[in-house]
Legacy VTK file of the C-alpha trace (Angstrom):
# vtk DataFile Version 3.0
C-alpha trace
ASCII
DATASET POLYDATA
POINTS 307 float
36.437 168.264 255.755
33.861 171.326 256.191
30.571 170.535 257.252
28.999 173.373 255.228
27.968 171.294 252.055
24.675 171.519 250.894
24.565 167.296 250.830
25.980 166.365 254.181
28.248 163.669 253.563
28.138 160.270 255.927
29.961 159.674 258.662
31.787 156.477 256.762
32.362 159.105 254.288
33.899 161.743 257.082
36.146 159.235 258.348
37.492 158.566 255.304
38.029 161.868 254.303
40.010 162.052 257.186
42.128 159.116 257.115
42.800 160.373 253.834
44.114 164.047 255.228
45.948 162.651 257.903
42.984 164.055 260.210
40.688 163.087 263.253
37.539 163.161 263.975
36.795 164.061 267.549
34.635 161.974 269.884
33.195 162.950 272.781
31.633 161.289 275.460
28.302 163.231 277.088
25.780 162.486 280.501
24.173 165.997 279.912
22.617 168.585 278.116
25.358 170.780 278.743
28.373 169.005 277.567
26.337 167.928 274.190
25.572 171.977 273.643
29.211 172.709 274.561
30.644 170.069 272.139
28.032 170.764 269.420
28.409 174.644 269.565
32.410 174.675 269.725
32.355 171.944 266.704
29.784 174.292 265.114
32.271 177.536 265.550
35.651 175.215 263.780
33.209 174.138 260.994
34.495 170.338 261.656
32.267 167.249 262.412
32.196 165.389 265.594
30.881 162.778 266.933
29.177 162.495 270.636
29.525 159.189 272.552
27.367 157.403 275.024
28.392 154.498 276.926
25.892 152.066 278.441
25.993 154.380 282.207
25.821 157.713 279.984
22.796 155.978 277.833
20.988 155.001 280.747
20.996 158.343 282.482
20.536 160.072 279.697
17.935 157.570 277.543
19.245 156.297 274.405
16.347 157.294 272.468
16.241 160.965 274.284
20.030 161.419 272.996
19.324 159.963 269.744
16.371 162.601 268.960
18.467 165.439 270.110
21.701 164.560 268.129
18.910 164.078 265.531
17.366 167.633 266.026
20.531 169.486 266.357
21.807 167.865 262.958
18.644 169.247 261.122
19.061 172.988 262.602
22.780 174.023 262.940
22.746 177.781 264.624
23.699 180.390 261.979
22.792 177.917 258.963
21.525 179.432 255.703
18.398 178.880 253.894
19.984 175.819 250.550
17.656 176.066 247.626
16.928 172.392 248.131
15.805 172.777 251.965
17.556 173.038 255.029
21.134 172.148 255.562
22.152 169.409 258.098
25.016 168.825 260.077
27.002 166.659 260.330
26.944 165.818 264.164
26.741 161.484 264.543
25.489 159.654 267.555
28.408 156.700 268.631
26.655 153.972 271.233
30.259 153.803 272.883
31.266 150.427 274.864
28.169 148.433 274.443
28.696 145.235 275.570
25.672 142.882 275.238
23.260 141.722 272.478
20.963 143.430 274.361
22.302 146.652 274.455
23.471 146.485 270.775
19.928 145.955 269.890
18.522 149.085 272.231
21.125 151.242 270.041
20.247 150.184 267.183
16.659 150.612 267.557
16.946 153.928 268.927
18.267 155.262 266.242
22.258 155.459 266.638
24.917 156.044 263.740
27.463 153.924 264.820
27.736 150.899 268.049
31.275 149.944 269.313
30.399 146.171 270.654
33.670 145.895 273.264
34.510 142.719 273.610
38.017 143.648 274.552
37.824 141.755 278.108
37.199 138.019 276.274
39.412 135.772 274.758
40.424 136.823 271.237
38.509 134.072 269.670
35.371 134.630 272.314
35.542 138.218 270.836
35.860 137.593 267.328
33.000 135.306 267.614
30.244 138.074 269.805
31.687 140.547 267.355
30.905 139.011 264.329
27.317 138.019 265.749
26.707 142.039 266.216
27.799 142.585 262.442
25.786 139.859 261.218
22.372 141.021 262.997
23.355 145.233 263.138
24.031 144.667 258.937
20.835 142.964 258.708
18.764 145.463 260.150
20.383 148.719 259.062
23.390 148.279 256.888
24.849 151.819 256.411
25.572 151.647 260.563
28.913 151.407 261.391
30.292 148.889 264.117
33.121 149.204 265.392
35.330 146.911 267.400
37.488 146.183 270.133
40.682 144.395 271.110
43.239 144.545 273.975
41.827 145.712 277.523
42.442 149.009 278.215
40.423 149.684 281.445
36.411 150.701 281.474
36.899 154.064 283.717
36.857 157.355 282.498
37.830 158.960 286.297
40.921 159.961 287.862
42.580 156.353 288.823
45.122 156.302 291.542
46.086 153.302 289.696
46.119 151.098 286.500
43.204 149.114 286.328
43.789 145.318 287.007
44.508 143.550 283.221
45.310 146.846 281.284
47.031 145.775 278.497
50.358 148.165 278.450
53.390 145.830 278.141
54.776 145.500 274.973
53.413 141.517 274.945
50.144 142.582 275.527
49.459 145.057 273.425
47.296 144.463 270.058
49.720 142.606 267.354
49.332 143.563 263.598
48.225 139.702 263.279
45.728 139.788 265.357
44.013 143.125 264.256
43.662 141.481 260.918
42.660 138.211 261.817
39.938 140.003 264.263
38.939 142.517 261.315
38.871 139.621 258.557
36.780 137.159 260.818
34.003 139.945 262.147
33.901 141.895 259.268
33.833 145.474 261.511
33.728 148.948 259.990
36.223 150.239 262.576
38.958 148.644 264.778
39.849 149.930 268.431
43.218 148.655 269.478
45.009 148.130 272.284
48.606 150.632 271.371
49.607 152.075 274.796
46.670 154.181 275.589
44.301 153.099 278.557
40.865 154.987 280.021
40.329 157.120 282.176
43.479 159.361 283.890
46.043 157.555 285.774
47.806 159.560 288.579
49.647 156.252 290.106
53.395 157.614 290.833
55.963 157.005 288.071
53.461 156.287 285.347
53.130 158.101 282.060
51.062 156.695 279.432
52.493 156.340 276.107
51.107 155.619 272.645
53.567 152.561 270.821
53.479 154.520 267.077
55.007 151.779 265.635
52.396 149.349 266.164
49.780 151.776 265.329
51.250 152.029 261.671
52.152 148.434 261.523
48.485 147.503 262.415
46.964 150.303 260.374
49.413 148.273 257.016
47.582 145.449 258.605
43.821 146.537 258.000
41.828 147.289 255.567
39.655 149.485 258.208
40.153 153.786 260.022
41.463 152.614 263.406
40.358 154.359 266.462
41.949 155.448 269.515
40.474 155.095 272.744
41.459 156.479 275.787
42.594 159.793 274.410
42.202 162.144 277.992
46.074 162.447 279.684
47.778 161.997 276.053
50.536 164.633 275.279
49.668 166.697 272.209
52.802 165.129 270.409
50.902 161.637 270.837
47.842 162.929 268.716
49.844 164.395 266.025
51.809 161.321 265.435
49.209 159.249 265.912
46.853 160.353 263.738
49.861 160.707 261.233
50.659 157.053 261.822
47.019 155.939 260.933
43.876 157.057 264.060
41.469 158.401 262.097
38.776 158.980 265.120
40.047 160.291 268.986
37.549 159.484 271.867
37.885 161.962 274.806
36.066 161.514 278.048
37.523 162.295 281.126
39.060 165.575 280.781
35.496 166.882 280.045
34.663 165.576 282.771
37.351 166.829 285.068
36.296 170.300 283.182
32.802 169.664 283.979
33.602 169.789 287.634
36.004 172.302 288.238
33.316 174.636 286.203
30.478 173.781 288.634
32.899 174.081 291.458
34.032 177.343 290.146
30.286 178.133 289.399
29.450 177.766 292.632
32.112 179.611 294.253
31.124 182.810 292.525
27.580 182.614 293.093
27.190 180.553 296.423
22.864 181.531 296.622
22.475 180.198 293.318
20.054 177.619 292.442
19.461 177.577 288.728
21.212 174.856 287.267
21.951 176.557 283.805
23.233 179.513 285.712
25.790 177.098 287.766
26.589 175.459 284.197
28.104 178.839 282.631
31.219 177.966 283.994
30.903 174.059 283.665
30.971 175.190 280.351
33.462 177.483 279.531
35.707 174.864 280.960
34.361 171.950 278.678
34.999 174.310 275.845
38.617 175.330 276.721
39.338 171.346 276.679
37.188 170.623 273.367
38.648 173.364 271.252
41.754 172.895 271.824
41.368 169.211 270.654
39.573 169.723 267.772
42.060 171.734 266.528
44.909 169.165 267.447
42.958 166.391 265.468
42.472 168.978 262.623
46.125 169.426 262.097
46.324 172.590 263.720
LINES 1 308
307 0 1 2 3 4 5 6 7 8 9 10 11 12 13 14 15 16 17 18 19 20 21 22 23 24 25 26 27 28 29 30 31 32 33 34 35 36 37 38 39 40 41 42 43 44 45 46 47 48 49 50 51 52 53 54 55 56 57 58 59 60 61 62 63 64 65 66 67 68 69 70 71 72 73 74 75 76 77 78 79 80 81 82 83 84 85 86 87 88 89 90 91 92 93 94 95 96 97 98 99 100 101 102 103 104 105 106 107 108 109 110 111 112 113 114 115 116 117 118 119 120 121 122 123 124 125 126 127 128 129 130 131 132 133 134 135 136 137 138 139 140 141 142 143 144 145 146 147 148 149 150 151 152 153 154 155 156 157 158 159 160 161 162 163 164 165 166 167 168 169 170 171 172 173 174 175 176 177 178 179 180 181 182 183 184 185 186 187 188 189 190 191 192 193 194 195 196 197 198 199 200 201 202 203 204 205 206 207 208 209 210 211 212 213 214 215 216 217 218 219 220 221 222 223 224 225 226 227 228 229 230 231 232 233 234 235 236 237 238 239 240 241 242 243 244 245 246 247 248 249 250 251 252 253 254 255 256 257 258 259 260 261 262 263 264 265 266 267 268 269 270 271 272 273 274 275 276 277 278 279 280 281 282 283 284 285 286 287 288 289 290 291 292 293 294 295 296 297 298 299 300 301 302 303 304 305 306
């Protein structure tokens, strides 16, 4: 999976390139300039695509079009890229609307310019979801058909923060977790590119005494026999390294990480502003921000890569 073709391939294409090498591709969730630099620049360095993530809050502070046009620029003009006889050489770096949970918003992606929309409709009845769901196909495939949509089932919290406890309706027990059955009904009915189930794995960080989350690798291979579609894990910051590797071996072809770049963000501006208490240039403060963001991105990369 090296990004340094002179046709860059699609990101349906990536993920199944890497479903095929019992691979990930990373995900990573942004709110700033600095984490998308940091995760495009440490991508860049393991030759590997990625894909950046914006939730509804990130989108809003951020601008979905404004994210959009710089995924868009730093795709066209890779650092360190060389001249290709038939023009410049892209990379391939792909824009996820992550979480979007109205029409609304759906539509906003879309028209932006996104390469992919997860509608979550995780929190509704099955048959509620499978019915929104298939609405988004219907109108995303009508309007741009090469975007991928991805969807959602089994609640697995909406926080990526440090939780002192597990949010209220997580689906963790082994009765609620996503059943082979109903990850192909869901995929079947809606028609989705990409399927996010509930297997054990919940947002955000939870520090709640005696709790240790815990991916069910069973069910991800029975459900991945199920489908016909790359699944994609959700959820991914607090896993144990030994969770990735079987997971993607048992059939996650795409990781989403959040809130350990976040945690990284902040101890780096913390640390940042330790060192140099009178300063008051942002990018200066960011240096260490990050470093840190790095440390955690790199090392994940290379986990989903196989190494």
């Amino acid at each position: 999976m090296r990004p340094s073709e002179r046709i860059m391939k699609t990101l349906r294409e990536i993920i199944k390139e890497a479903d095929a090498k019992k691979i990930a591709v990373g995900h990573f969730n942004i709110s700033d300039l600095a984490a998308l630099k940091t995760i495009f620049e440490t991508a860049h360095e393991a030759n590997t695509p990625v894909i950046i993530g914006t939730s509804e809050g990130e989108r809003e502070f951020v601008g979905p079009k404004q994210a959009a046009a710089l995924v868009k620029s730093l795709r066209a003009a890779p650092p360190g890229s060389e001249p290709r006889p038939n023009g410049r050489e892209e990379y391939p770096i792909f824009l996820n609307a992550d979480h979007t949970r109205s029409f609304e918003k759906v539509k906003e992606a879309l028209e932006a310019g996104y390469d992919a929309i997860l509608f979550d409709g995780s929190k509704l009845p099955l048959e509620e979801n499978i019915k929104q769901t298939k609405e988004v196909v219907d109108y995303v495939k009508s309007v741009r058909p090469k975007i991928l949509v991805e969807g959602e089932i089994g609640y697995i919290g909406s926080s990526s923060e440090i939780l002192k406890e597990i949010p209220a309706g997580a689906a963790l027990k082994p009765e609620e977790l996503t059943t082979p059955e109903e990850a192909k009904e869901f995929v079947e009915k809606t028609g989705v590119d990409l399927l996010a189930p509930a297997v054990g794995n919940i947002h955000g960080i939870v520090v709640q005494p005696g709790f240790k989350e815990k991916l069910d690798i069973d069910r991800i291979k029975a459900i991945k026999k199920a489908v016909a579609v790359p699944l994609v894990l959700h959820g991914g910051s607090g896993l144990s390294d030994d969770d990735f590797r079987a997971a993607i071996k048992a059939g996650i072809s795409i990781i989403h990480i959040n809130t350990e770049i976040r945690q990284a963000w902040r101890h780096g501006v913390e640390e940042g502003l330790k060192k140099n208490p009178d300063e008051i240039a942002p990018y200066k403060i960011y240096v260490q921000a990050m470093e840190e963001m790095k440390k955690v991105i790199a090392k994940k990369i290379a986990i989903f890569g196989g190494r």
